[in-house]
Structures are given as C-alpha cells and as structure tokens.
N, C-alpha and C positions, 0 to 999 in steps of 0.2 A: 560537422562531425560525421564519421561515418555511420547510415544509417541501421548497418549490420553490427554494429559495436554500441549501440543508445541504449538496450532493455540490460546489455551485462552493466554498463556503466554506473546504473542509475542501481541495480541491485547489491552492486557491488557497495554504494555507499550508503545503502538503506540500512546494510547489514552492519554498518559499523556505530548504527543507534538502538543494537539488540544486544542487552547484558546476559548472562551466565545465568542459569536458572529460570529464566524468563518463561512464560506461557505464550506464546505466538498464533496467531492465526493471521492466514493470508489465502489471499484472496486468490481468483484464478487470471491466467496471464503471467504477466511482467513478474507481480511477487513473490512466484514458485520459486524464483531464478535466487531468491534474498539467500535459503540457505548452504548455497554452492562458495558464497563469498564469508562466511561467518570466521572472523579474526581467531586465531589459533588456542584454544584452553574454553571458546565461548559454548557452552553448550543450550538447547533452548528446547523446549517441548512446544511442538509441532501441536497444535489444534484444530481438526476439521470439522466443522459446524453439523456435518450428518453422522456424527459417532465415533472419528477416532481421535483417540489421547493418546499421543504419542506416534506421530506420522512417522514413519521412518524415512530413507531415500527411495528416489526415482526406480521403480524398477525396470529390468530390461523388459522386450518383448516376450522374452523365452520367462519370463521370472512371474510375467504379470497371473495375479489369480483376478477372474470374473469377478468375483463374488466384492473385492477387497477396490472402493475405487474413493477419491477424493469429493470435495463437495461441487468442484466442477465437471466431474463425471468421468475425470480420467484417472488410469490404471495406478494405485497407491502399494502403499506398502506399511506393516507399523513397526515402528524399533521395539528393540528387547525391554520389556517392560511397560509396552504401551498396551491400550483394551479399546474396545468397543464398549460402547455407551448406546443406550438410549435417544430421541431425540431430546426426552424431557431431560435426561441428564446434562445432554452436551449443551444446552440452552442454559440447564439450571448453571453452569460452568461461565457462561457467558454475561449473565443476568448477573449472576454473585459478585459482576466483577476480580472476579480471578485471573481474568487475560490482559497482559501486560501490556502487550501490544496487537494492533491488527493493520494489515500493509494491503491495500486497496489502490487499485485503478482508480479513474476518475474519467467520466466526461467533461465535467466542471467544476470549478471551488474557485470560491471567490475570499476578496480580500478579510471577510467575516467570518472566515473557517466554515462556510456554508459547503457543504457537498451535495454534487449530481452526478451519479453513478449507473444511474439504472436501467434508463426508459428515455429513449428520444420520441416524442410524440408522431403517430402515424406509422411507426416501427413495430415488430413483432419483439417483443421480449418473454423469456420462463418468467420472467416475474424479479422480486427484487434479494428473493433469498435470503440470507442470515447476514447481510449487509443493516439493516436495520437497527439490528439489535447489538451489534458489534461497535458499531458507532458509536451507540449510546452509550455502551458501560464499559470496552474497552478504557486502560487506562492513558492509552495514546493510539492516535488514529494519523497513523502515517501514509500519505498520498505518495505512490511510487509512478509517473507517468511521463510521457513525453512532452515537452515544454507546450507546443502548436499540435493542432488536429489541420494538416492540409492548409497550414499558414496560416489558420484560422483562430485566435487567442482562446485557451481553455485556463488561465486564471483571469478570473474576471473583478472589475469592482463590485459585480451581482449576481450570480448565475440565474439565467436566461431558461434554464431545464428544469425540470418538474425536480423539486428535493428530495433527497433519500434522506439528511436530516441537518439542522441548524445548528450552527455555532460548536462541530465536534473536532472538526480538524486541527491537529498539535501541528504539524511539519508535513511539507510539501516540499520532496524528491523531483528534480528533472535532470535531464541533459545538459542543461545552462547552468541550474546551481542549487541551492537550499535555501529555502525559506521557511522562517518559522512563522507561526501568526500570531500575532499580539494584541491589547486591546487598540492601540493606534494602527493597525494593516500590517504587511505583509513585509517582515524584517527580511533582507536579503543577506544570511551570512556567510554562504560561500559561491564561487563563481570557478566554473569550469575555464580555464584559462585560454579554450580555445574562443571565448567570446568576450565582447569586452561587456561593460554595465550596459553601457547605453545600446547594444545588443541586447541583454536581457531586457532591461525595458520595453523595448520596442516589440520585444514575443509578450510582451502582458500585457494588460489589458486593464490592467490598475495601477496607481502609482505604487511603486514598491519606496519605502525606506533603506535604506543603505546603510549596514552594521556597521560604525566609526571602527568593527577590530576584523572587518570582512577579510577573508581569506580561501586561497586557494581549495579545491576542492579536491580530496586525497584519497 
C-alpha cells in the first residue's frame, strides 16, 4: 500500500466506529486525522485532556491563537459552544467515564488488549500524559496505528515494552484490517483487500482468529 495514503486510510475507517453525540478524545498523531473522515449527519465532541470541551477544526497558520493549543501542543481551536476547563475538571470528565471513546497510537498491544504506548526504554520521553487515565475509563479504547514498525511485529502475543495499562484495548485499526479483542485473542473482521490473510498473519505476531463473516474493509 502506498505509504503516503496508510495514516488517511486507517483514519478514515476509525471514524466510521464514532456515533452521533459521542464524547471523543484522541490522541496526538494519526488520530487527529479521525475527524476529517466522520460519515455525514455524525457529529462528536472533541475532548482535550489539558482543558478543552469541544475542540473545534484544524486552524490555519494565519487563524492559529498562542494562547489556544491541543494536548500535544499543537495550534487548536474550540467550536461554537465548546469551554475551557480546568485540569481537575477535564480529568473529572475522563474519571466520570463520560468519554465514549479514545483513538491512541500504539507501540504495542498484544493479543490480551495489553497496551504500550509510551516509553521505549533508554529513550527520552515527556512522560505518559492523560494516556493513563483514558484507558482506564474510556468507554472504548481504539488502537489507530500502522500494522509493522520497520517490518518489525507491533501486535504481539505479549508486549515486550513497559505498559501503559492491562486488558483496555476494544479494537485495533491498521492498514491490513480490523481486529477486535476477545476473551479467545485477536478476531480478525475486516481485511484491506490489498493483502491477503496470510499476509496479515505474517505482519502479527500472534495467531489471529479469522471472523467466519470477515469482510472487506470499507
């Protein structure tokens, strides 16, 4: 697949597991891309971990204010009827379990919905952010990422990297297809039709199961 066309691909079909009214929070990267693709009538309120309710769009350079930036530290904006919060508020929002969903990168997740997201050991990182806590009480934790890291398998049958947290991951977004996790591993129910199964297989790292009603990925 082409590698300039993977982070729309995989946003585009994140977005079509995000209902009408939803509370959303997403992470920084790939997932910014989720609300460019949202299916037509779907509206969702935008949540950023360091204080706003109600992110608005992308602004221009000319549009961007200092003062107004996302939780990855880039230039934001908030739609008509969104506020600034507190951090204890935007937490209490998160903790309450009020966010419907949350759309994260990953280093690695394994067949046990395990995620590692944070810290490659002997690396510099800011630390682990509002990744934590999103995890935990989100009401789905959707992995939006690129199948391989450099050919190298990032769903694993264990993750190998330090945890961000145990058993939270719902559904896991790639290039090759979707997987949901289940208490038996890693359902495989849709397949990007540029690869076959045993292509997907062969980029994991765990045995997947194969949906008996698998289907193209749309």
């Amino acid at each position: 697949m082409d590698k300039a066309l993977i982070k729309d691909y995989i946003a585009k079909r994140v977005a079509k597991e995000l209902k009408d009214g939803d509370v959303v929070n997403l992470g920084i990267g790939l997932p910014t891309l989720v609300p460019n693709y949202l299916p037509a009538g779907v509206k969702v309120i935008l949540q950023a971990e360091n204080g706003i309710v109600g992110v608005g769009p992308k602004p221009t350079p000319e549009e961007a204010s200092p003062y107004v930036f996302d939780a990855g530290g880039g230039p934001a904006s908030v739609a008509l009827g969104g506020a600034f919060v507190d951090s204890s508020a935007s937490f209490g929002l998160i903790r309450g379990k009020h966010v419907d969903a949350t759309v994260l990168g990953a280093l690695q997740v394994d067949e046990k919905g395990n995620l590692a997201n944070w810290i490659v050991p002997g690396k510099m990182v800011p630390g682990m952010g509002g990744a934590m806590d999103l995890v935990a009480y989100a009401k789905q934790v959707i992995i939006a990422m690129e199948h391989t890291q450099k050919g190298e398998h990032k769903i694993l049958t264990q993750c190998t990297l330090p945890y961000t947290a145990v058993g939270v991951v719902t559904l896991i977004v790639t290039e090759m297809g979707v997987m949901k996790v289940t208490p038996k591993g890693l359902l495989l129910t849709e397949y990007n039709p540029e690869f076959t199964v045993e292509d997907i297989q062969a980029a994991t790292g765990c045995k997947l199961i194969i949906s008996p009603d698998l289907k193209p990925m749309a």
